[in-house]
PATIMI-320437 format. One record per residue (C-alpha): residue number from 1; residue in three letters; x negated, y negated, z negated. Coordinates in Angstrom, 1 decimal, always signed. Example, Ala and Ser with C-alpha at 12.3 -4.5 7.8 and 13.67 -1.06 7.14 Angstrom:
> 1/ALA/-12.3/+4.5/-7.8
> 2/SER/-13.7/+1.1/-7.1
This chain:
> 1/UNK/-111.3/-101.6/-89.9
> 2/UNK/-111.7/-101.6/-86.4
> 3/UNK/-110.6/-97.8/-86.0
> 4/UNK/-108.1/-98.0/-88.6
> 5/UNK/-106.2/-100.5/-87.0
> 6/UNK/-105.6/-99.1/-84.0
> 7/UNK/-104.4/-96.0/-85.4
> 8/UNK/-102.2/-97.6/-87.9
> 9/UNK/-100.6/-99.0/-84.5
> 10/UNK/-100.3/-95.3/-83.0
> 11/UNK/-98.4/-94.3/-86.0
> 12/UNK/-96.3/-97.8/-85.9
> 13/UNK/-95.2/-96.9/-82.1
> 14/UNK/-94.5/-93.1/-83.7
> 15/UNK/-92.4/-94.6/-86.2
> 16/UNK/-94.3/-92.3/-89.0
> 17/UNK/-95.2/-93.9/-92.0
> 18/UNK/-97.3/-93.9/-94.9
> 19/UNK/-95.4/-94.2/-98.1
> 20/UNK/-96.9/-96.0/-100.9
> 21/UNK/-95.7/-96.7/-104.3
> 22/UNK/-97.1/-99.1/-107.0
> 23/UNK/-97.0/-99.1/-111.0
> 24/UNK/-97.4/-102.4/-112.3
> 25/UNK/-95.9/-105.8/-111.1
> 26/UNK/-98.3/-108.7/-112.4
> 27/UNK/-100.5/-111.3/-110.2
> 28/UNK/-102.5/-108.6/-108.3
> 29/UNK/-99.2/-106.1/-107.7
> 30/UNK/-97.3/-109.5/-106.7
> 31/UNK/-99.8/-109.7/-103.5
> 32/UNK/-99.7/-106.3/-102.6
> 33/UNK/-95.8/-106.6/-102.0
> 34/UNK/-96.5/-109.1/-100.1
> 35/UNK/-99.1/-108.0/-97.9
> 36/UNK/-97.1/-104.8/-96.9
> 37/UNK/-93.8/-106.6/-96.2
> 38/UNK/-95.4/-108.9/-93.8
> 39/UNK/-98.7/-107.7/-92.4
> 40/UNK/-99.4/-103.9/-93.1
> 41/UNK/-98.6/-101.2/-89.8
> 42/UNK/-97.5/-97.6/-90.6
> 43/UNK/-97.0/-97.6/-94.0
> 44/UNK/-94.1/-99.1/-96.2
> 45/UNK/-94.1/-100.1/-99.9
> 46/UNK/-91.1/-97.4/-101.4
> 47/UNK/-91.5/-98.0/-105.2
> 48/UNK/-92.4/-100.3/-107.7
> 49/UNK/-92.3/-99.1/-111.4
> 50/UNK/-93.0/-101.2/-114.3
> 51/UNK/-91.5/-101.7/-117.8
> 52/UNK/-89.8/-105.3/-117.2
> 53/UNK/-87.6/-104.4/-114.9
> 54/UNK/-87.2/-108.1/-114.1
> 55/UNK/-91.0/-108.7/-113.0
> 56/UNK/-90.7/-106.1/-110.2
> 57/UNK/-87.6/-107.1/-109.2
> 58/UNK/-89.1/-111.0/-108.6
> 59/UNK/-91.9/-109.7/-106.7
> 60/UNK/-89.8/-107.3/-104.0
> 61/UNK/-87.4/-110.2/-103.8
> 62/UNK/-90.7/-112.9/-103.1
> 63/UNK/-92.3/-110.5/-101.1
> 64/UNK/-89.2/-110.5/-99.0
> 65/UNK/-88.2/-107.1/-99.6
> 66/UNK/-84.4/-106.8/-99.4
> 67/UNK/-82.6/-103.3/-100.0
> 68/UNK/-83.7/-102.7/-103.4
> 69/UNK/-82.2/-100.4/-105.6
> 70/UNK/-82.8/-100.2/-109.6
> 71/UNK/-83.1/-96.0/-110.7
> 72/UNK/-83.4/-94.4/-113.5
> 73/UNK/-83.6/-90.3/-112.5
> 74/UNK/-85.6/-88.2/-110.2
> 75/UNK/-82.7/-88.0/-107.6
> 76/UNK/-82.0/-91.7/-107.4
> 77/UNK/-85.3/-92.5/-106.6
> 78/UNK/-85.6/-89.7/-103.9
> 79/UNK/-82.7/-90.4/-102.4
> 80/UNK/-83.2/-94.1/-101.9
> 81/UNK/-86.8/-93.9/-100.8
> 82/UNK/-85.1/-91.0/-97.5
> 83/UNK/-82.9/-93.8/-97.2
> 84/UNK/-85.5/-96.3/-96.3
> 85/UNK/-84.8/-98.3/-99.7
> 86/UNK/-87.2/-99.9/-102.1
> 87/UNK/-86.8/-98.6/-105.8
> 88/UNK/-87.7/-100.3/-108.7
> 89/UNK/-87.4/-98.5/-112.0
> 90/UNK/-88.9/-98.5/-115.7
> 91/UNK/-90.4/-94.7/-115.0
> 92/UNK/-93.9/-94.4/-113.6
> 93/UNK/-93.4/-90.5/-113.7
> 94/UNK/-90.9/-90.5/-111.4
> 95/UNK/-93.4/-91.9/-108.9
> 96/UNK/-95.7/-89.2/-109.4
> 97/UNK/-93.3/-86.1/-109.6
> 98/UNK/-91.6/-87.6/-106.0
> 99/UNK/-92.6/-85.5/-102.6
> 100/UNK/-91.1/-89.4/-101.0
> 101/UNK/-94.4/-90.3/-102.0
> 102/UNK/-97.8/-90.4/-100.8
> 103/UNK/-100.2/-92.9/-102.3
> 104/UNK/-99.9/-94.7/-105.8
> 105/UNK/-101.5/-98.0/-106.4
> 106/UNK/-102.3/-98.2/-110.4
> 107/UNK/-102.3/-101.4/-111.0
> 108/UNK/-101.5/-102.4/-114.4
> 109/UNK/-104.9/-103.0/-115.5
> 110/UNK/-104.2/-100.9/-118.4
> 111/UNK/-106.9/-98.5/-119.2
> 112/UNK/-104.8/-96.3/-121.8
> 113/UNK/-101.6/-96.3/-120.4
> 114/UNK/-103.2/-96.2/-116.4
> 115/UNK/-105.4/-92.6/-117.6
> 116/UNK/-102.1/-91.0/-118.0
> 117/UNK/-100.7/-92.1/-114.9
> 118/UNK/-103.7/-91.4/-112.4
> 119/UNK/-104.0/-88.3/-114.0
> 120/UNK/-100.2/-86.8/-113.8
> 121/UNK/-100.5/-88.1/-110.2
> 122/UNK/-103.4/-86.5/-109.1
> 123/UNK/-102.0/-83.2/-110.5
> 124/UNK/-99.2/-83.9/-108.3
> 125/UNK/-101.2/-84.2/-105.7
> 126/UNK/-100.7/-88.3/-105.1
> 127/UNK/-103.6/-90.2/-103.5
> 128/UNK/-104.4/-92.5/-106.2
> 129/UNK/-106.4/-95.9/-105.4
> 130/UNK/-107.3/-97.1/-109.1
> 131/UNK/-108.6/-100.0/-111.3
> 132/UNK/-112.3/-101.1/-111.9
> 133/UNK/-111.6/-100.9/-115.5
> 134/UNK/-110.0/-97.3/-115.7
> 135/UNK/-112.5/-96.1/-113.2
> 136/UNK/-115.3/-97.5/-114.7
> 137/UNK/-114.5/-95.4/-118.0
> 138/UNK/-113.1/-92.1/-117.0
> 139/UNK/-113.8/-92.3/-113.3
> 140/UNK/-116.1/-89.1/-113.0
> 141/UNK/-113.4/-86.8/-114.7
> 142/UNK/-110.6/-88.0/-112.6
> 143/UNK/-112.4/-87.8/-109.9
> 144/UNK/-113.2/-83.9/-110.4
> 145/UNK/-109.5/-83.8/-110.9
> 146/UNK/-109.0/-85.1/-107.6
> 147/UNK/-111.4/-83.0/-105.3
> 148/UNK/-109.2/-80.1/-107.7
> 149/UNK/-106.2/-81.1/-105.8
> 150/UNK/-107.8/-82.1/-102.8
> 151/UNK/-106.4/-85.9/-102.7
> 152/UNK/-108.2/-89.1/-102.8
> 153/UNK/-109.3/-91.0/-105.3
> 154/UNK/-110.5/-94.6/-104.2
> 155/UNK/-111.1/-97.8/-105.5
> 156/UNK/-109.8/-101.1/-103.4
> 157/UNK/-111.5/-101.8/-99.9
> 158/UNK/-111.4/-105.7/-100.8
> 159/UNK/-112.2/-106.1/-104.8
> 160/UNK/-116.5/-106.4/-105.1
> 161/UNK/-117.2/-102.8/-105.8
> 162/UNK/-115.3/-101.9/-102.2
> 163/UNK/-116.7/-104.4/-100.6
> 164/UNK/-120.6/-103.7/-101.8
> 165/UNK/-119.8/-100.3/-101.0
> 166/UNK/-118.7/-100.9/-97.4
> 167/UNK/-122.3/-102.8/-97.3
> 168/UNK/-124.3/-100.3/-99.1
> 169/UNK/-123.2/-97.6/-96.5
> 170/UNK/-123.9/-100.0/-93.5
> 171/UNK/-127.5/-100.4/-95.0
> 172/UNK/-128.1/-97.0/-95.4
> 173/UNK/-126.9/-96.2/-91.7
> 174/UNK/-129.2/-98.7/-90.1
> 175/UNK/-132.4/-97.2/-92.0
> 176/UNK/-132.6/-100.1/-94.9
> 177/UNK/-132.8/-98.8/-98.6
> 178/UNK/-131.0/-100.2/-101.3
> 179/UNK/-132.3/-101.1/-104.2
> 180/UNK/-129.9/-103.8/-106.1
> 181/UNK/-126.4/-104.1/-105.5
> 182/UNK/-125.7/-107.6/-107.2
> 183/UNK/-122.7/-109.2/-107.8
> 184/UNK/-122.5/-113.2/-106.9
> 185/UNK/-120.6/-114.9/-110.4
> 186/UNK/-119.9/-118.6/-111.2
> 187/UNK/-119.3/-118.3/-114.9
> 188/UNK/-120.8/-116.0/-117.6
> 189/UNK/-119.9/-116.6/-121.1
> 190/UNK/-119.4/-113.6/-123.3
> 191/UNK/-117.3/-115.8/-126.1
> 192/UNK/-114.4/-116.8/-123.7
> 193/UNK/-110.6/-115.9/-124.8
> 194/UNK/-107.4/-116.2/-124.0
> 195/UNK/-106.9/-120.1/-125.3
> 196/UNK/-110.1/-121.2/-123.8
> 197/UNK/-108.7/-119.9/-120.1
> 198/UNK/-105.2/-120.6/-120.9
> 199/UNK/-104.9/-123.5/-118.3
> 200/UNK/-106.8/-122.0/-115.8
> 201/UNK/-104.6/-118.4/-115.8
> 202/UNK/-101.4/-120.9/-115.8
> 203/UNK/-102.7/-123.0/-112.7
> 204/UNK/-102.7/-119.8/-110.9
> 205/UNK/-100.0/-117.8/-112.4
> 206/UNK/-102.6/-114.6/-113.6
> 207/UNK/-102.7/-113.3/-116.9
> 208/UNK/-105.1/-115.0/-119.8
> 209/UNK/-106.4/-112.1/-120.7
> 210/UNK/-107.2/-110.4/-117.1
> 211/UNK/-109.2/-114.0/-116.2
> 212/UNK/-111.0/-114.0/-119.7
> 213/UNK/-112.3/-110.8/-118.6
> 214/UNK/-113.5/-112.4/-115.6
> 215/UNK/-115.3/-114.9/-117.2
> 216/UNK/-116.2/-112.7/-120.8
> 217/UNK/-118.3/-110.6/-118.3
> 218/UNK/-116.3/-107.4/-119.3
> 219/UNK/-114.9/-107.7/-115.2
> 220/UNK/-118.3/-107.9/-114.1
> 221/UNK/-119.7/-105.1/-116.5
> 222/UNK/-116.9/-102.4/-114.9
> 223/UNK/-117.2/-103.8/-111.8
> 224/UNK/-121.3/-102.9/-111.7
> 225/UNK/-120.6/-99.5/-113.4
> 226/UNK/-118.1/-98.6/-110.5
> 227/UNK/-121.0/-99.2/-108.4
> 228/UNK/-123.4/-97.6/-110.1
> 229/UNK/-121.4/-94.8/-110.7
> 230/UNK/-120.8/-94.3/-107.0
> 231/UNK/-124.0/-94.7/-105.7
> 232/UNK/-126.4/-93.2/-108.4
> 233/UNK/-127.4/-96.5/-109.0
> 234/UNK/-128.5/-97.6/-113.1
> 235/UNK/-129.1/-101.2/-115.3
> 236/UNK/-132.7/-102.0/-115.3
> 237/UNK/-131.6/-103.5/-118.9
> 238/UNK/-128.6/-103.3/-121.7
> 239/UNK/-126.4/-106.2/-120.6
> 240/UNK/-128.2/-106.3/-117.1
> 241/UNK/-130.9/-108.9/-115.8
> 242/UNK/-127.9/-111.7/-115.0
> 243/UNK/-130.6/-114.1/-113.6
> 244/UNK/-128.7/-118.1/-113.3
> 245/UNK/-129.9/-120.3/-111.1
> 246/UNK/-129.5/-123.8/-110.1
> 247/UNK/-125.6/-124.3/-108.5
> 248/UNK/-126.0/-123.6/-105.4
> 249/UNK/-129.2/-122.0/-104.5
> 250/UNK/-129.0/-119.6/-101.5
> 251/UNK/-128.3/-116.1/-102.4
> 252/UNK/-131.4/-115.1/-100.3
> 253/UNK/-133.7/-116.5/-103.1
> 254/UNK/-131.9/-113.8/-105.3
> 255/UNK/-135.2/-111.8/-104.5
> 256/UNK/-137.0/-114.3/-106.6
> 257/UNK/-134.7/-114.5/-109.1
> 258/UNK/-135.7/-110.9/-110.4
> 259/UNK/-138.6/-109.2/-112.0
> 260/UNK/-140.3/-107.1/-109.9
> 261/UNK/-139.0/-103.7/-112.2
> 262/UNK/-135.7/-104.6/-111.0
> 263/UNK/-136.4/-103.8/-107.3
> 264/UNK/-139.0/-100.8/-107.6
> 265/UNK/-136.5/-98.5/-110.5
> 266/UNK/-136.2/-94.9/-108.5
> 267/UNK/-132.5/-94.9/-108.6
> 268/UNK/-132.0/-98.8/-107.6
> 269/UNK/-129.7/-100.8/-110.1
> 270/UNK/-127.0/-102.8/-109.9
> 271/UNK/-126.9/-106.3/-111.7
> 272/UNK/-125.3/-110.1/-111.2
> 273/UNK/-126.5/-113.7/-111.1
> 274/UNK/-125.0/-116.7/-111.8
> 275/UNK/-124.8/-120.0/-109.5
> 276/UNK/-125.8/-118.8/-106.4
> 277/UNK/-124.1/-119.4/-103.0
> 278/UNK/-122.2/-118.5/-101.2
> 279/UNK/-120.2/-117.3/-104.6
> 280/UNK/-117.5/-115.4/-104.9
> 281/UNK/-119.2/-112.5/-103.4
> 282/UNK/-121.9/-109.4/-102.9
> 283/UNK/-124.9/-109.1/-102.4
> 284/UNK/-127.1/-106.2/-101.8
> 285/UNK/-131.3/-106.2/-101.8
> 286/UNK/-132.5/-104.1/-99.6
> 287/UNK/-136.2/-102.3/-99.0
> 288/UNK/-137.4/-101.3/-94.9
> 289/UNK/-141.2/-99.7/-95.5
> 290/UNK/-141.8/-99.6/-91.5
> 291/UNK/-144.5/-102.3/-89.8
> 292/UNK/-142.5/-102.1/-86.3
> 293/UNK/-139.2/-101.9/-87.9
> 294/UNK/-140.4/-105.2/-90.4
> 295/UNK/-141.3/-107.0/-87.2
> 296/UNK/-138.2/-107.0/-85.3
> 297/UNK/-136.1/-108.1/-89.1
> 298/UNK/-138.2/-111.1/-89.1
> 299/UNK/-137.4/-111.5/-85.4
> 300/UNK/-134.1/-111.6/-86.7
> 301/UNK/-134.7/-114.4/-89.6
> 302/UNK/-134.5/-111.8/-91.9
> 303/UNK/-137.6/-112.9/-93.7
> 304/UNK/-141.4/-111.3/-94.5
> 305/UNK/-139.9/-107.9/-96.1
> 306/UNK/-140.7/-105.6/-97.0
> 307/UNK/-137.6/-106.6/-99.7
> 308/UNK/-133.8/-108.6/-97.9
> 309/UNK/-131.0/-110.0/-98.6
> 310/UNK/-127.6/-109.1/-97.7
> 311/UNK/-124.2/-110.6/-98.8
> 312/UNK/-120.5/-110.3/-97.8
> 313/UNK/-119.5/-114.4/-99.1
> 314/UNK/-116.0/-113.2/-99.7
> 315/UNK/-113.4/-110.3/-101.4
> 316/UNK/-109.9/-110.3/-100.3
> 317/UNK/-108.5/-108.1/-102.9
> 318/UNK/-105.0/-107.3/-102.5
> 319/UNK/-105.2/-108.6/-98.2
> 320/UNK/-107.8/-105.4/-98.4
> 321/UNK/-105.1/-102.6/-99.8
> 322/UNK/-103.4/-101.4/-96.7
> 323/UNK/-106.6/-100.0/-95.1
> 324/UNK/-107.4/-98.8/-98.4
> 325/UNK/-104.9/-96.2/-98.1
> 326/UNK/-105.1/-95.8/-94.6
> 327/UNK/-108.7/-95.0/-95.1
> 328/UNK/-107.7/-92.3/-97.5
> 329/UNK/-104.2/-91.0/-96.1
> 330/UNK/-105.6/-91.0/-92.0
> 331/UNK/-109.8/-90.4/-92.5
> 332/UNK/-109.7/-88.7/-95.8
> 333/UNK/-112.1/-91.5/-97.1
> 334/UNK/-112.6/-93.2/-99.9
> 335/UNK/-113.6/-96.7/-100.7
> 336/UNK/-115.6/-96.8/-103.5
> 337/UNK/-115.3/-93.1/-106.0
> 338/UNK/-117.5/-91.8/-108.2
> 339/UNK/-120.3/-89.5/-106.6
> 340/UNK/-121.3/-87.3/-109.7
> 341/UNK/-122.0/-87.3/-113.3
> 342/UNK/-121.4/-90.8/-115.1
> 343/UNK/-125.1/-93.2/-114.5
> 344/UNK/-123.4/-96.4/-116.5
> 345/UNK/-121.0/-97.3/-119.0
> 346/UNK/-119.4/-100.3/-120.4
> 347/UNK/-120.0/-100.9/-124.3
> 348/UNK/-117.8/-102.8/-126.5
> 349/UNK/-119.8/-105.5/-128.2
> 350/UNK/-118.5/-107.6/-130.8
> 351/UNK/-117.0/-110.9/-129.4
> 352/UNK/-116.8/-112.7/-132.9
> 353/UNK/-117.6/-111.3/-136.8
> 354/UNK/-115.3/-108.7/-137.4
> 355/UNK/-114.4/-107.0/-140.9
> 356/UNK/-113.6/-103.8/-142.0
> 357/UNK/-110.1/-102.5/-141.6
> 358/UNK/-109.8/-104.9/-138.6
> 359/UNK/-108.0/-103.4/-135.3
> 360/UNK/-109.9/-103.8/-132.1
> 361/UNK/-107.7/-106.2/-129.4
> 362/UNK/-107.6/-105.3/-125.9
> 363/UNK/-110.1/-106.1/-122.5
> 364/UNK/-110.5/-109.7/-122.3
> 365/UNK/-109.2/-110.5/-125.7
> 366/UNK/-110.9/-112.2/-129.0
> 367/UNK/-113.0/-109.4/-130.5
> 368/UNK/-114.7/-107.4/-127.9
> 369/UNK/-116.6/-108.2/-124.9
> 370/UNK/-118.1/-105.4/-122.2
> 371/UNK/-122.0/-104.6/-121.3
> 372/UNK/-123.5/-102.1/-119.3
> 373/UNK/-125.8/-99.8/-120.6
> 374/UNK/-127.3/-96.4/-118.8
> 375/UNK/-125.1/-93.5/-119.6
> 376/UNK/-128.4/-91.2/-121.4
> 377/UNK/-129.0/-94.4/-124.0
> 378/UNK/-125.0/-94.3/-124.7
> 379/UNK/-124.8/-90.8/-125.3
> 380/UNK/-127.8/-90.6/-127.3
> 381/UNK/-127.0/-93.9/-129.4
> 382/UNK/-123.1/-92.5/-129.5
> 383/UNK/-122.1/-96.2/-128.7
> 384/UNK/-118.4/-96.9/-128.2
> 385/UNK/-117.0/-97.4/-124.7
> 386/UNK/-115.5/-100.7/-124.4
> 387/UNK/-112.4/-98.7/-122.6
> 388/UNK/-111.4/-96.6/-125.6
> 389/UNK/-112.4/-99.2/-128.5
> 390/UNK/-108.6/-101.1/-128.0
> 391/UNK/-106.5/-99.6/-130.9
> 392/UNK/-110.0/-98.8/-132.5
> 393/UNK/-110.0/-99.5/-136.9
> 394/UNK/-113.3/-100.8/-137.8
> 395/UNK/-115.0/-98.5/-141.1
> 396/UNK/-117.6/-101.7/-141.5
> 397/UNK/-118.4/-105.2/-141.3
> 398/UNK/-119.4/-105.8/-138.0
> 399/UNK/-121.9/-109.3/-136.6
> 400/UNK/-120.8/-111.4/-133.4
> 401/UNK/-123.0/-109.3/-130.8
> 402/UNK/-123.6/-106.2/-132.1
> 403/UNK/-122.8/-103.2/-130.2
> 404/UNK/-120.1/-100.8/-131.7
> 405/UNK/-121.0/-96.9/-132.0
> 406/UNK/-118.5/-94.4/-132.4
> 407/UNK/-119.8/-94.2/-136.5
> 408/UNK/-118.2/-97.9/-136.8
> 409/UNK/-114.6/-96.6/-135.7
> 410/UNK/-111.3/-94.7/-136.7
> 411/UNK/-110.2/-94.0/-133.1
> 412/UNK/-106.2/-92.9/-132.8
> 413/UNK/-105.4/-89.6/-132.2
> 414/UNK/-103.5/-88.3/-129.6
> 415/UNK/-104.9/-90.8/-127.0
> 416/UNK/-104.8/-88.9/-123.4
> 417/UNK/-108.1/-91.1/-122.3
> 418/UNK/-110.0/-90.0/-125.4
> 419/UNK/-109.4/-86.2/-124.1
> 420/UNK/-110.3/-87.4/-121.1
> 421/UNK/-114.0/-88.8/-122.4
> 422/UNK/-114.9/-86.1/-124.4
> 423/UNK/-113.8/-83.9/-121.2
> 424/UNK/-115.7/-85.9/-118.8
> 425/UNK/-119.0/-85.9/-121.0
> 426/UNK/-118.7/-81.9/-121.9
> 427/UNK/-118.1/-81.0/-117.7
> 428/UNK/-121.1/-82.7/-116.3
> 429/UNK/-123.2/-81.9/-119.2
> 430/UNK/-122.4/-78.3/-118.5
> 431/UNK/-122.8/-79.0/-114.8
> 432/UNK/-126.5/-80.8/-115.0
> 433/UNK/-127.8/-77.8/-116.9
> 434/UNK/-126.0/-75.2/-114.3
């Protein structure tokens, strides 16, 4: 951050800017707008495309955002963007087919519907910076897609996976291993839905759905497999070890809170626990090996080692985006992205007994809840990724908890992030056996 602002001020005194457009306008979208209208240096918010018109309207006009101008072709939207206006328009296409454009935020949440629109803007060669959810399904393919067309793909410096990553790679360059990146949660309970967090989405104007996810675990689950995913990281179980504690107990006893597997798996894993403090947050274990090196961390209160603890107490989200992008427009870096072949996947486990011929609800929703499970056992087992089972028919009966296999499902056809699956598990099993 400390380099990226003062070269966002260079190109501020240039007068150059970075130009940035945004599909979606719910709670998340809403803060964005906001940041870059008041805070962000060298970059500008251009376009906002979602399909209530309305919505993005309301959040350019509380952002502050002034000369806004509704379009509906290819021209309109060019035009007004060289003439320093912010467009709004139903179109997400014409965001990723505009040269006006650099970087586009997808920010619907929408797994489905957010494949097609990463994708077409990679091939257009649009940095993307992209969901937990959407990344933490087809991430690896799009990815590939990406290096392809030589843009970035990144996750958000600010939402957990940026922010363990930003610690992870401090860790590494100071000589300490990781070997769990852990996730700090206050609430854990698979059978949450909509009605049961009605009142708490209302008192803060999100979506019921986006904070039963939070609180179903199906957040959490993409949020570790992001991780993992970037880092070569695994679950030391199905579901992961989700240790709760006592409200309140410092996350430095997280050490204790694990079984000793957890912390001496070759690839490291990533995981969660519940109560700790300082919560909201991250938390990383890490291992240092060397006697001297051990001394001078418990010089530093750092404890006995040869195992630590490290946390970031906070995630800033949306305040996070702008160096996001400058990170990837001005140092060609990304966030968080995957780093190879998929390591973990999110499964979709049956929220409540379901019956045959039923249709499978969305992320967050009343029949399906996310767990992570290593991507060899998924494969094997053919179990059904919780980010293609929405739209799903069920060909059996089905008990609350059971995990869903491809064999239980009619999945619709046509579906671009179905293509994109069965391309993403075809290229890197061709590419381990190269």
């Amino acid at each position: 951050m400390i380099i990226i602002d003062k070269k966002l001020d260079e190109i501020e005194r240039e007068g150059k800017q970075i130009r940035v457009a945004m599909v979606g306008a719910g709670f998340f979208a809403q803060g964005v707008a906001l940041q870059f209208q008041t805070v962000a240096k060298g970059m500008r918010l251009v376009a906002i495309a979602n399909r209530t018109l309305s919505n993005a309207d309301k959040i350019c006009r509380e952002a502050g955002i002034e000369d806004v101008v509704e379009v509906a072709s290819q021209k309109e939207l060019d035009t007004a963007i060289s003439q320093d206006k912010t467009c709004v328009t139903e179109n997400p296409f014409l965001l990723c087919n505009s040269n006006e454009i650099d970087v586009i935020i997808e920010a619907t949440g929408n797994i489905l519907f957010g494949a097609e629109i990463v994708l077409k803007a990679i091939q257009s060669k649009k940095h993307v910076v992209v969901n937990a959810e959407l990344d933490g399904t087809v991430g690896p393919i799009l990815k590939v897609y990406a290096d392809r067309h030589e843009v970035i793909y990144t996750g958000i410096d600010g939402d957990q996976p940026g922010v363990t990553m930003n610690l992870y790679r401090f860790l590494k360059g100071v000589g300490i291993k990781p070997v769990l990146c852990g996730n700090i949660k206050g609430l854990h309970d698979p059978y949450r839905n909509p009605k049961t967090q009605q009142a708490f989405a209302q008192k803060w104007g999100q979506n019921p759905p986006m904070v039963t996810s939070f609180a179903d675990g199906s957040k959490i689950s993409f949020e570790q497999t992001v991780i993992a995913n970037a880092t070569g990281m695994q679950v030391g179980k199905r579901g992961m070890y989700g240790p709760t504690v006592e409200a309140g107990t410092p996350i430095d006893a997280a050490i204790e809170a694990y079984p000793d597997e957890a912390l001496t798996s070759e690839k490291g894993i990533v995981d969660y626990i519940v109560g700790a403090s300082p919560g909201p947050g991250i938390f990383i274990i890490g291992k240092c090996d060397h006697p001297l090196q051990q001394h001078y961390l418990k010089l530093y209160k750092m404890g006995e080692g040869p195992y630590y603890s490290f946390h970031t107490p906070f995630h800033l989200c949306h305040f996070e985006v702008p160096s996001t992008i400058a990170r990837a427009v001005l140092f060609n870096d990304a966030v968080i992205a995957p780093k190879g072949p998929p390591e973990v996947e999110v499964l979709a486990v049956a929220k409540m007994n379901l019956k045959s011929g039923d249709q499978l609800d969305g992320i967050g929703y009343y029949m399906t809840y996310g767990i992570c499970e290593n991507t060899e056992v998924v494969e094997a087992e053919q179990l059904l990724p919780l980010g293609i089972a929405e739209g799903c028919m069920l060909k059996r009966d089905v008990k609350k908890d059971e995990v869903l296999t491809y064999k239980d499902v009619v999945i619709p056809e046509g579906r671009k992030i179905d293509e994109l699956i069965r391309e993403q598990r075809a290229y890197f099993e061709v590419a381990q056996k190269a």
